[in-house]
N, C-alpha and C positions, 0 to 999 in steps of 0.2 A: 660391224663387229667392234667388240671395244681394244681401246688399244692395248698395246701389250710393249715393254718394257723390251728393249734386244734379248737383256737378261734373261728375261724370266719364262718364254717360252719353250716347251719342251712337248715331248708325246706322255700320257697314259694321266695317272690319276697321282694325288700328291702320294707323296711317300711317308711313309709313317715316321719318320725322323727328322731333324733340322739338317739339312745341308752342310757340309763343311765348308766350311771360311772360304772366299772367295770362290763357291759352286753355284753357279744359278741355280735358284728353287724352282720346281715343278711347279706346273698351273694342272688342274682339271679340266675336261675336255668339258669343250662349249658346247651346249645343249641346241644352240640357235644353228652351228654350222651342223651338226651333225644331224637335224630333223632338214636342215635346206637338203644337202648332198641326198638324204635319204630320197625325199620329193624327188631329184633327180631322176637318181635310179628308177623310182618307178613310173616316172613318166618317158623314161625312155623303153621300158617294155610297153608300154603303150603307144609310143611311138613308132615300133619297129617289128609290130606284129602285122605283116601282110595285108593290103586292105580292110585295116580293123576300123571301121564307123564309130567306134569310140575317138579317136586318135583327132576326130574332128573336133573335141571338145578339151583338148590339152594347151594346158595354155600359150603354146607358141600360135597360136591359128588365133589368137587375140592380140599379137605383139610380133614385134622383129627378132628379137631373141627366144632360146629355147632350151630345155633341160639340158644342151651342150652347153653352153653359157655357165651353165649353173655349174655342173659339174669343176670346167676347168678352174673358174673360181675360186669353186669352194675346193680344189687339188689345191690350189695355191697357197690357200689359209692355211689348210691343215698341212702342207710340206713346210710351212713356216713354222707351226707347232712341232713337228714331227722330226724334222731336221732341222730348222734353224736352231733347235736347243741345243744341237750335238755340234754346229760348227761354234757356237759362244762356249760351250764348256769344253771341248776338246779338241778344239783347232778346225783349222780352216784343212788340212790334209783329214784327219780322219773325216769331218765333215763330208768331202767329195767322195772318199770312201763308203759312204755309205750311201751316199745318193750313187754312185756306180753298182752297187751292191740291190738298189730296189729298181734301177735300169735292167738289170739282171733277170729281179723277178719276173717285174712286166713283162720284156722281151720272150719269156717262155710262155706264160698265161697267153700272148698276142698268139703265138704258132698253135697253142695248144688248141685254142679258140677257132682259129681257120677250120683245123684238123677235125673237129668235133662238126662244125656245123657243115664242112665241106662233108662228111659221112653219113649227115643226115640229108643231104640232098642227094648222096649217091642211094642210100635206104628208098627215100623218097622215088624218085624214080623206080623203084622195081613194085613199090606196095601201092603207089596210089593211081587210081583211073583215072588222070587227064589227058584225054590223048593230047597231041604234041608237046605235051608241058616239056621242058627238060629245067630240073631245077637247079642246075649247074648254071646254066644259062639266065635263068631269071634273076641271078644272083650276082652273074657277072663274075664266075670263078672258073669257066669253061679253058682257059688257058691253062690252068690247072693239069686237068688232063689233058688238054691236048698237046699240050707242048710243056710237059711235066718238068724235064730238065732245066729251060728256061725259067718257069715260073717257080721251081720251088729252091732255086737257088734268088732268084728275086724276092721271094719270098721271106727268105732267112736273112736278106741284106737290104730289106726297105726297098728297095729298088721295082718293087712290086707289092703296093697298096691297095689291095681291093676299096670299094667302095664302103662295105658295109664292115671293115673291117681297120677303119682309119683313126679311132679315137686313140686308141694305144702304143702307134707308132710316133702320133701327134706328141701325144703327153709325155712318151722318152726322150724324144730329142729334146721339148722345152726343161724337161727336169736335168737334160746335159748342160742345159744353160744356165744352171741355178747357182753355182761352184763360181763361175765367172761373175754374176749380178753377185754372188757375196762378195767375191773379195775386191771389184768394182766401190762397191758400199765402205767397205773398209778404208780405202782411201779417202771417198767423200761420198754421200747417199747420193747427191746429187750426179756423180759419176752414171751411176747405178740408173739411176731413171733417165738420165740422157740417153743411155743403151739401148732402154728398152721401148722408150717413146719414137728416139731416131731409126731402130730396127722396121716398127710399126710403120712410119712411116715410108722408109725405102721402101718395102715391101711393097707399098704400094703406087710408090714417084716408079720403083724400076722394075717393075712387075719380077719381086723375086720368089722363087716358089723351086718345090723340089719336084721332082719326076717322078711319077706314079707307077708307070708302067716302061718297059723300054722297047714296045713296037710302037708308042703314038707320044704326043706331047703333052696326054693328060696331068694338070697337076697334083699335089695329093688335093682329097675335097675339103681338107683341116689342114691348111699351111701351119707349121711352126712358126712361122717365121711372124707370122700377125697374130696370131693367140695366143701367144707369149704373153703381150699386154694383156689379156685378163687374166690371166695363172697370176702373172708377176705383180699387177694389183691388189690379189688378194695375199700373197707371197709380203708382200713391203707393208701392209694394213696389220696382216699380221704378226711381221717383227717388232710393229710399231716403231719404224724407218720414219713415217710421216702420220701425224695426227688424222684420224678420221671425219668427215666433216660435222659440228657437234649435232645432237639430235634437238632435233626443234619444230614444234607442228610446224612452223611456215614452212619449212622446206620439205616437210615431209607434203605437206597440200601442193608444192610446185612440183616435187617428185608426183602425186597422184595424179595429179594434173595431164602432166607431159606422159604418164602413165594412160589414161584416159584417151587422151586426144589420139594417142595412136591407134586402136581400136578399130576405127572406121575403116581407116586406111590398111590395115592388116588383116582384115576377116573378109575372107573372097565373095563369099552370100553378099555382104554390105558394098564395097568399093567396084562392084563389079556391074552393080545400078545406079552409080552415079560419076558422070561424065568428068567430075570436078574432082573428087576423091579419085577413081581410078588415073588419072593425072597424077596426083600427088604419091603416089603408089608408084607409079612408074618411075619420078623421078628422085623418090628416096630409094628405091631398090634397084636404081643404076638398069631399068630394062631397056631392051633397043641399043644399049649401049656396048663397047667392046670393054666394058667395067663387068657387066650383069653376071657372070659366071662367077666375079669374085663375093658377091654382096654376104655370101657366109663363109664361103673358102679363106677370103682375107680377113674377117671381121670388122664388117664396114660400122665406122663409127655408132651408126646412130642405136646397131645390136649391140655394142657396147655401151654407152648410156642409159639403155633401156634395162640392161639388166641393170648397172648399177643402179639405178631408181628403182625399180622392184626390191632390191637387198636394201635400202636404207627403210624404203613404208614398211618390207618386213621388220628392220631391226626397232623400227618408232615403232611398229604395232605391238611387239613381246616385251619392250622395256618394262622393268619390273615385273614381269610377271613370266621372267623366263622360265620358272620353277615348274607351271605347268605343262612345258615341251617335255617333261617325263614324265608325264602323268601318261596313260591309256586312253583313246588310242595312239596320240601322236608319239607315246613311247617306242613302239614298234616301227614306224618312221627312222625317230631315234635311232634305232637298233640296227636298221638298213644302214642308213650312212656310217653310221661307226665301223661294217664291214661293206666299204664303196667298190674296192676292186672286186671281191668276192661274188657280189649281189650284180655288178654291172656286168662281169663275163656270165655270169649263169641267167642272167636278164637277156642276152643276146641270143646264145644259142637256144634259150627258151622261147624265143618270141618268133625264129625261123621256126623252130617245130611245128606250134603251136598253129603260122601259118599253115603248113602241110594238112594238120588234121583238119582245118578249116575250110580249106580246099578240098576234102575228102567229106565231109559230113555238112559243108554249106555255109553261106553269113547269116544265117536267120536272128533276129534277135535276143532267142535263149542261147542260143552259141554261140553267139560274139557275147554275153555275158558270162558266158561257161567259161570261156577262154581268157578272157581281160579279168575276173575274178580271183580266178584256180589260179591266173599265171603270178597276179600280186600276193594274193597269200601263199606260192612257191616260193617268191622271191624273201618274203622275210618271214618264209621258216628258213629255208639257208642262211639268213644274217644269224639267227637264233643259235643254226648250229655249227656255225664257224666260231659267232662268239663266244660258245661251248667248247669245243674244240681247243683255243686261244688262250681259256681261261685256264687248261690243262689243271683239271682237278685234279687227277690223280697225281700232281704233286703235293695236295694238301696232307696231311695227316688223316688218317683214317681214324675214323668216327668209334669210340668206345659204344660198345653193346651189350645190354644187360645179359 
């Protein structure tokens, strides 16, 4: 991404006038972040739709990292545009203010989100014929009902993280750390990334991690505590805190490269036929080892690497020609990421359903097409109509009619 000035970042599109004296100007939104975040979103319904045979062909099943990568990232960049404008023009208190104020949201979309998809597993169980299925269970929300009291005060206090339900507990806590990485920075940047480099690594010298549930010592499956570092990379890229590194084929061919090389080693068809590869697979992905449950819970280095070399060949490959990321179709891409929380909670509890009917009518080829089609162009008509919604026409003036 290119860099951006402390000053001059902010949310939405320029303003139709000059700034008053001493106001940072508005930037327009970046076409490159918001066509990535979008990719996200939709490879995470493809991701999260129940033994969907698509899902094999997504690109984490070619690499270490995967549409969560991408996601926290590109949260990062765009909480840089979206807030860091509001802590440079009106303080570092309303700033935290308003990061407490989108904690807020989240925290409600995260309950609402259980709620919704825990009712379609309770639906599920009565309408569909698999005997023993129970989908409460398949889901791992069965504490839920069983022991409702427990869990849904766990529920409201983090203290209980389901599995499939961990990205947006994640992303609150690191957005509660955004307030502290600013005014950190304000004393000295370098403050700011000792924070978050040093966080990174304790995390992993003293295995620190939150509690997931409180009958066992599962951790959450997305620690805050180590994905911080890539929120907060693309968070500092974006205040332009530190220069980005410049764009230059050669580096972009050693990003391909080291992009490449991993391949082998991360596609289970390939590394799982050869004695030499499946070694080298074991010992970047920490198996056999009392490491191996971390290698995504923590964010083991080499997923972080991998994505940033994927973000820089993408950023070398659109230079100059960003103009076309709003053209048709990757306008609609576009349009997803521009509404990311929107398109991600309705990408979620759409990809459980979607499992249910699938289970109910079979995996056959036309229906796991039916299903990974229908559920992408559900996902960005809702970007369409939130950012309908957003644009709140009916503030405009109403249209003279002959």
């Amino acid at each position: 991404m290119s860099r951006a000035n402390d000053g001059t970042a902010a949310s939405g599109a320029v303003g139709s006038g000059a700034p008053p004296a001493g106001v940072p100007a508005r930037r327009p939104r970046d076409p490159r972040l918001d066509v990535w975040r979008g990719l996200a979103m939709l490879i995470i319904l493809v991701a999260h739709i129940p033994e969907n045979g698509w899902s094999t062909w997504i690109p984490a099943k070619f690499g270490p990292s995967d549409a969560a990568e991408m996601f926290v990232f590109c949260s990062g960049y765009a909480a840089a545009i979206a807030f860091g404008g509001t802590f440079a023009r009106h303080g570092w208190w309303m700033g935290t203010r308003r990061i407490l104020f989108r904690c807020w949201q989240i925290y409600w979309v995260h309950v609402i989100l259980f709620l919704v998809v825990a009712a379609v597993c309770v639906i599920a169980n009565e309408i569909v014929d698999r005997s023993g299925v129970d989908y409460t269970i398949k889901l791992n929300i069965a504490p839920f009902f069983e022991n409702t009291a427990v869990a849904l005060v766990g529920l409201l206090t983090f203290d209980w993280v389901p599995n499939y339900f961990d990205i947006l507990p994640m992303y609150t806590v690191i957005l509660l750390m955004t307030p502290l990485v600013v005014a950190l920075q304000r004393l000295h940047t370098g403050l700011a990334l000792a924070f978050c480099i040093g966080l990174y690594v304790a995390t992993w010298l003293f295995d620190l991690h939150l509690p997931a549930e409180p009958w066992s010592d599962r951790p959450w499956f997305f620690n805050p505590l180590a994905w911080q570092i890539l929120f907060f990379t693309g968070f500092v890229l974006g205040r332009g805190w530190i220069a980005p590194p410049p764009i230059d084929g050669r580096l972009a061919a050693a990003a391909l490269v080291f992009i490449l090389l991993l391949i082998p080693v991360s596609r289970w068809q390939i590394y799982t036929l050869h004695p030499l590869l499946q070694s080298i697979n074991d010992l970047l992905w920490l198996r056999d080892t009392s490491y191996d449950r971390y290698f995504k819970t923590n964010e083991h280095p080499i997923r972080y690497l991998h994505l940033l070399a994927l973000t820089y060949v993408a950023v070398w490959a659109v230079r100059g020609r960003e103009h076309h990321l709003r053209r048709w179709p990757l306008s609609m891409i576009e349009k997803v990421g521009q509404q990311a929380l929107a398109t991600f909670v309705f990408s979620m509890a759409l990809a459980w359903a979607l499992g249910v009917v699938l289970d109910e009518v079979g995996r056959g080829p036309a229906a796991l097409a039916a299903a990974n089609i229908g559920g992408l162009a559900a996902v960005i008509a809702v970007a369409y109509v939130v950012g309908w919604y957003k644009s709140e026409p009916w503030r405009r003036a109403p249209q003279v009619r002959d």
